[in-house]
C-alpha positions in Angstrom: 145.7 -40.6 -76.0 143.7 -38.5 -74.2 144.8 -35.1 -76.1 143.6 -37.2 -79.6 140.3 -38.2 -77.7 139.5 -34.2 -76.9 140.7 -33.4 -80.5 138.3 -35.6 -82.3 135.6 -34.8 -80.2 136.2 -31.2 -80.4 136.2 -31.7 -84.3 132.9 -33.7 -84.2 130.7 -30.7 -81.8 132.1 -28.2 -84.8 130.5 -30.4 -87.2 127.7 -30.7 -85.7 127.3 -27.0 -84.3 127.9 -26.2 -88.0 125.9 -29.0 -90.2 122.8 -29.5 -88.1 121.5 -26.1 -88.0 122.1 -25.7 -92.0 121.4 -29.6 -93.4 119.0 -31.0 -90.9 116.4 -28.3 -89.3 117.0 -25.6 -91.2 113.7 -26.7 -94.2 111.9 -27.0 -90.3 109.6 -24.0 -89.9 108.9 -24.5 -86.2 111.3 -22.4 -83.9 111.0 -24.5 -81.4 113.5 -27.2 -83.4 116.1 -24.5 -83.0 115.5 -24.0 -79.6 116.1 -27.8 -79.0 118.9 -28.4 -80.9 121.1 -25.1 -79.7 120.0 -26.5 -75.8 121.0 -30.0 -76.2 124.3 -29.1 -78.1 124.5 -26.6 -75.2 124.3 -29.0 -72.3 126.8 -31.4 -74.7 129.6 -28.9 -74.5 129.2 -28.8 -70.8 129.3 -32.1 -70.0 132.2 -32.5 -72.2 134.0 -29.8 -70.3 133.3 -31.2 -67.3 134.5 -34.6 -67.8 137.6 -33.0 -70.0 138.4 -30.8 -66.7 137.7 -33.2 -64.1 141.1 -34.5 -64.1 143.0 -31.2 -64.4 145.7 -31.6 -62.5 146.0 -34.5 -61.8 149.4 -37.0 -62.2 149.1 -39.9 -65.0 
């Protein structure tokens, strides 16, 4: 269960690495908007690595 869990949420940072940028801030003319979204996306993929990782190794 835990490989699908990783999958889907790999599938849903995609999405939103691809869509936001394009659909939602892209008619923005401020920078900064940019600069927000690519930081908090950013510090989303680490967290999720360290949660994902912080079991490695570890017996089911």
């Amino acid at each position: 269960m835990k490989g699908l869990t990783s999958s889907v949420m790999l599938i849903l940072l995609t999405a939103i690495d691809l869509g936001v940028p394009y659909l939602m801030i892209g008619h923005i003319p401020s920078i900064w908007a940019t600069y927000l979204f690519w930081t908090l996306l950013t510090l989303g993929v680490i967290l999720f690595a360290i949660v994902y990782t912080s079991q490695w190794g570890r017996q089911e």
